[in-house]
NULUM-865459 format. One line per field, with one value per residue (C-alpha): x, y, z; residue number from 1. Coordinates in pm, 1 decimal. Layout:
x <- [X | ...]
y <- [Y | ...]
z <- [Z | ...]
resi <- [NUM | ...]
# end
This chain:
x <- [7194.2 | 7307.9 | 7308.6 | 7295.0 | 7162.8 | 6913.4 | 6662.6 | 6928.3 | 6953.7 | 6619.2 | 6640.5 | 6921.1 | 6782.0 | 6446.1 | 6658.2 | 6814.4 | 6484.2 | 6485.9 | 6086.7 | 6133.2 | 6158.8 | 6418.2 | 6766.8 | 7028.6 | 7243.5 | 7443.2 | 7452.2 | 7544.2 | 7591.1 | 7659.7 | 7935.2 | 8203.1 | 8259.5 | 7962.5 | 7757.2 | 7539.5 | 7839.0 | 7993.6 | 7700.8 | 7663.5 | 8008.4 | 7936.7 | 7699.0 | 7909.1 | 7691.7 | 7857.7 | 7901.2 | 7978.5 | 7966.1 | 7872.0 | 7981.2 | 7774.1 | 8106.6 | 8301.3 | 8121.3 | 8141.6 | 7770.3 | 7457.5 | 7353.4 | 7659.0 | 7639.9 | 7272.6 | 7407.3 | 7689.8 | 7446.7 | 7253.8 | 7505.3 | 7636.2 | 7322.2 | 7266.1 | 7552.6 | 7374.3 | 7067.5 | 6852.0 | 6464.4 | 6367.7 | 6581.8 | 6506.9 | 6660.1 | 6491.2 | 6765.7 | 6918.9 | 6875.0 | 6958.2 | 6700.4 | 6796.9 | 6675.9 | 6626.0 | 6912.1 | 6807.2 | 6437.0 | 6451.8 | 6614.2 | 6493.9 | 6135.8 | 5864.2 | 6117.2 | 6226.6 | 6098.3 | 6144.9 | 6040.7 | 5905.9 | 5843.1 | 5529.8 | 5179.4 | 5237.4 | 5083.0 | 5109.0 | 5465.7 | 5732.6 | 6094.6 | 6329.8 | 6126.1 | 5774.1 | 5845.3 | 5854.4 | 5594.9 | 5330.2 | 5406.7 | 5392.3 | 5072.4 | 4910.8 | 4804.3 | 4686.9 | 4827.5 | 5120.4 | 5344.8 | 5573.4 | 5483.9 | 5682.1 | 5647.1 | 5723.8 | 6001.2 | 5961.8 | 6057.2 | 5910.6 | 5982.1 | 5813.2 | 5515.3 | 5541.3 | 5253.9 | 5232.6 | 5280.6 | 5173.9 | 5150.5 | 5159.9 | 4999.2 | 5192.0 | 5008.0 | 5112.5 | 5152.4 | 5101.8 | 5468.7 | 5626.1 | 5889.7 | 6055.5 | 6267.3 | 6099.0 | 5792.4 | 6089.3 | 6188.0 | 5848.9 | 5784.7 | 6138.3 | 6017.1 | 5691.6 | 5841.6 | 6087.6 | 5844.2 | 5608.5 | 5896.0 | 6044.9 | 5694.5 | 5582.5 | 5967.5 | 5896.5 | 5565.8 | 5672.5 | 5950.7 | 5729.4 | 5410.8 | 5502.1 | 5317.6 | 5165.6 | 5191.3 | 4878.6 | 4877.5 | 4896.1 | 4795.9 | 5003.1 | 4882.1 | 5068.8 | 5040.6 | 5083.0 | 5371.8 | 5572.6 | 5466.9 | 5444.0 | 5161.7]
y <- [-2528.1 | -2259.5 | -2420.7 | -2732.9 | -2980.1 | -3171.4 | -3133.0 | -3289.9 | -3550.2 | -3661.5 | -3697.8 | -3914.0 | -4122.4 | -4150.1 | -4220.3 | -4559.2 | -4718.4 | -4837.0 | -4773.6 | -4378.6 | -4330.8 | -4137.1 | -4023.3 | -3751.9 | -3694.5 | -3374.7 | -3156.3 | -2734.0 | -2470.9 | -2128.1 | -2124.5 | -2342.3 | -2541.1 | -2614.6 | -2909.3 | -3028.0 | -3053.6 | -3290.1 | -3465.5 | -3580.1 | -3631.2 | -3863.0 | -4064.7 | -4033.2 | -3776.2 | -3512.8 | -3160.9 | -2833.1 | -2470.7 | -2172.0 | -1831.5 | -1544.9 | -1308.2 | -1542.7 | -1376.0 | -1023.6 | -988.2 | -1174.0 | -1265.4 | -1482.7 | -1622.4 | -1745.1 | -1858.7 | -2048.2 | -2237.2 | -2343.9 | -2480.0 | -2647.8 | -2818.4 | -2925.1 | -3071.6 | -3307.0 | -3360.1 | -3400.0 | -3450.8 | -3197.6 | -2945.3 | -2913.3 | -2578.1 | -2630.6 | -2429.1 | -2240.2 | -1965.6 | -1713.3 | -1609.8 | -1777.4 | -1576.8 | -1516.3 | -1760.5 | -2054.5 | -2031.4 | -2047.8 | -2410.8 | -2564.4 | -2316.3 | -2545.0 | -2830.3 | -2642.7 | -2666.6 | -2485.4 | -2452.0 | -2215.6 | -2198.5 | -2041.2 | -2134.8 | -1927.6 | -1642.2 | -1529.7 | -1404.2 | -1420.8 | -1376.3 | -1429.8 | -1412.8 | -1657.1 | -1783.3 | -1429.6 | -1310.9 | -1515.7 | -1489.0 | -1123.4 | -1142.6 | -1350.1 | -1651.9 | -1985.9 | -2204.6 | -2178.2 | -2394.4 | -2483.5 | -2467.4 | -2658.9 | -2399.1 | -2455.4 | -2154.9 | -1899.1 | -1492.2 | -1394.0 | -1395.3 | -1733.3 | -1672.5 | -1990.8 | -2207.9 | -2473.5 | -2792.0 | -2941.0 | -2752.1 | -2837.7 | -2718.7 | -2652.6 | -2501.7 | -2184.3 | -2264.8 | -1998.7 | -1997.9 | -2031.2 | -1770.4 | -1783.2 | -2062.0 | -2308.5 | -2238.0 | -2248.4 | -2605.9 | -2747.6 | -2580.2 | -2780.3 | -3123.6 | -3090.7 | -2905.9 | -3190.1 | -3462.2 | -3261.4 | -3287.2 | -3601.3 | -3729.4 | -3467.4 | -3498.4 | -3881.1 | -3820.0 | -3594.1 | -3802.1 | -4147.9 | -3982.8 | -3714.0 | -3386.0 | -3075.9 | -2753.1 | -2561.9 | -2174.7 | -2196.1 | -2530.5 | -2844.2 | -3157.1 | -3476.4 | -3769.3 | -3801.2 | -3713.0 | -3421.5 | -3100.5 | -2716.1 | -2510.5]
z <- [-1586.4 | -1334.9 | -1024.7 | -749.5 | -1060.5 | -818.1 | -1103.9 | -1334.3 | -1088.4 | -1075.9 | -1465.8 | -1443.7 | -1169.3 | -1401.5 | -1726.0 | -1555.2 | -1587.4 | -1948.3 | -1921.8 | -1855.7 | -2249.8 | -2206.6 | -2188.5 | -2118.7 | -2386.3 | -2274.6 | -1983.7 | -2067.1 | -1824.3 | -1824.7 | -1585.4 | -1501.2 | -1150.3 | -1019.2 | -919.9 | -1220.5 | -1412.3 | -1168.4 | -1146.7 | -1508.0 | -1523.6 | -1263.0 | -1489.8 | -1759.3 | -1952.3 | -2194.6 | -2084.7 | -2229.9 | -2097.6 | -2319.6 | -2055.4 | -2150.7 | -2114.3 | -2347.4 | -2655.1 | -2768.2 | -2740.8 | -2557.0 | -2956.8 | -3022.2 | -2694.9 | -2785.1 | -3106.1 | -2939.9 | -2717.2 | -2976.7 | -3164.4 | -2865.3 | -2802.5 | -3169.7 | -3198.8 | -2944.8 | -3168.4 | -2865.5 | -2942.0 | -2587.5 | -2448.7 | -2088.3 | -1953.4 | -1542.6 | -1356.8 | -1620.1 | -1561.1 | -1857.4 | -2082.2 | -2422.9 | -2749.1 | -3121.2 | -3245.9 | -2962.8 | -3043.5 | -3397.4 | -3412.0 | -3047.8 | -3029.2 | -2916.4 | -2835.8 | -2513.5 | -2225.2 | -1832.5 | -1493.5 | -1226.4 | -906.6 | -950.6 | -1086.8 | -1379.9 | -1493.8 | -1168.3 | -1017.5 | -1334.5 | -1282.3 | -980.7 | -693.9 | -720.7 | -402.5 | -207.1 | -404.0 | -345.6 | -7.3 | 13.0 | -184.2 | 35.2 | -177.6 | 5.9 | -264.5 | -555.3 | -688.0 | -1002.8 | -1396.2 | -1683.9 | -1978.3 | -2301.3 | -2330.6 | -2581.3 | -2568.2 | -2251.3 | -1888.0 | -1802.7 | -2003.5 | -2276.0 | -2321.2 | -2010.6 | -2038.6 | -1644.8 | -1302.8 | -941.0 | -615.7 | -314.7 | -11.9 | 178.0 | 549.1 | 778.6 | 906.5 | 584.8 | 500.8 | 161.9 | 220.3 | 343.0 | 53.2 | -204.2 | -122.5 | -71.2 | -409.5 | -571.9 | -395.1 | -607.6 | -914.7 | -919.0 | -962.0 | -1182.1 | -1444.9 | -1396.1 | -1526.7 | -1757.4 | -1960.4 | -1909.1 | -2062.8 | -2316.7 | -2440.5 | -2446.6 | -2585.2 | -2770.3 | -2744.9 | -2960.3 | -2948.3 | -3093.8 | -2954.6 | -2592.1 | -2535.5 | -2488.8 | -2555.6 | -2384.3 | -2672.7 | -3062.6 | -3281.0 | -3170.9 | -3343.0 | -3294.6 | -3452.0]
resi <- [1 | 2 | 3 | 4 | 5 | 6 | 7 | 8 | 9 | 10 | 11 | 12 | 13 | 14 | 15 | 16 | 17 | 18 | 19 | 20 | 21 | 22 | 23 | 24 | 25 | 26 | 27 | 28 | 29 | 30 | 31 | 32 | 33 | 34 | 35 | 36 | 37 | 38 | 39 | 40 | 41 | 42 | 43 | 44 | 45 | 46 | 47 | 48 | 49 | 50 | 51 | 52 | 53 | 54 | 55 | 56 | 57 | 58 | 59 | 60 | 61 | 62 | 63 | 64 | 65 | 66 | 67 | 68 | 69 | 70 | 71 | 72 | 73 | 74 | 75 | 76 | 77 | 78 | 79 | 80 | 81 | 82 | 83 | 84 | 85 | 86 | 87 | 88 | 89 | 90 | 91 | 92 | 93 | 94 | 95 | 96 | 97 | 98 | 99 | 100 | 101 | 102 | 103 | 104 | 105 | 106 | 107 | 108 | 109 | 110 | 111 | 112 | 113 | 114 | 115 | 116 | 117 | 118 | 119 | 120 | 121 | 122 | 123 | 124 | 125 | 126 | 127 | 128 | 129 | 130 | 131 | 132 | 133 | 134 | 135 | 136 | 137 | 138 | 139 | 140 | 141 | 142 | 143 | 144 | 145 | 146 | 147 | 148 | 149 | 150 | 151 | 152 | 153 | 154 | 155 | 156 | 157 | 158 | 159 | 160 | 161 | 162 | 163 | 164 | 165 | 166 | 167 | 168 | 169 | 170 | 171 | 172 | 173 | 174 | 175 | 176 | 177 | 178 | 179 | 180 | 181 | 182 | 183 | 184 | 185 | 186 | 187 | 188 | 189 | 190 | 191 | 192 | 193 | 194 | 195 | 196 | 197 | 198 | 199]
# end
């Protein structure tokens, strides 16, 4: 994670209820002294921090990570406010197990600025998208999406945190569901149910 953690903390809040499915095993971040960390310290969860500028190049850093995180053996690695782009090394041992959000309804508006851009486009409606990650810039195959509506007085702000109210629910369930269910992966489709597997 990169920032605040209130995503993280609606995970943990889920995970207390034996019924989620689910738990949090470890908590990374990419920097040091901020609040996620503190949060799952809070609860008692593992932590570990993997600085890009700590490694002579952006490949050892992805390498680093993913050792970090295997070392965790998680079954889903949820990366919602992280926000580095993770590569070769990461996706070959946690591709298809890794899943993000964005506060878009994907493919429209990739990157940094959904929020803004929909509103400068002019869209009624947008939203958030749980992707499964893979190379791109918020293009994986998506797993569940949610509609928030554009008010005429909206400015970028205010959309933005209507967006993280409804992209924070959208994956409290859908990591709930994913974790309980299992899902597949077959091209650019995700299916919710069955053993876990990526085609």
């Amino acid at each position: 994670m990169s920032g605040s953690g209130t995503n993280l903390q609606a995970l943990i809040d889920a995970c207390a209820d034996p019924a989620y499915g689910a738990r949090v095993v470890a908590v990374g971040a990419d920097r040091d002294d901020i609040e996620g960390l503190a949060r799952a310290e809070r609860a008692g969860i593992p932590t570990f921090v993997a600085k890009v500028g700590d490694y002579s190049s952006r490949g050892y850093w992805d390498r680093a990570l993913a050792d970090k995180v295997a070392a965790f053996e998680p079954d889903l690695v949820v990366l919602a406010g992280f926000m580095k782009l993770v590569g070769e090394k990461f996706l070959d041992r946690f591709g298809g197990l890794t899943v993000n959000t964005h506060p878009a309804l994907s493919p429209s508006f990739p990157g940094m600025r959904g929020p803004a851009e929909a509103l400068e486009y002019g869209v009624k409606v947008t939203g958030a998208t749980l992707f499964v990650v893979d190379a791109g810039v918020d293009t994986g195959a998506i797993v569940a999406q949610t509609v928030v509506p554009v008010e005429d007085d909206d400015d970028v702000e205010s959309l933005h945190e209507r967006i993280k109210v409804a992209e924070r629910a959208m994956l409290v369930e859908s990591v709930g569901r994913m974790a309980r269910e299992g899902f597949t992966v077959v091209g650019r489709r995700v299916r919710l149910g069955g053993r876990t597997s990526i085609e």
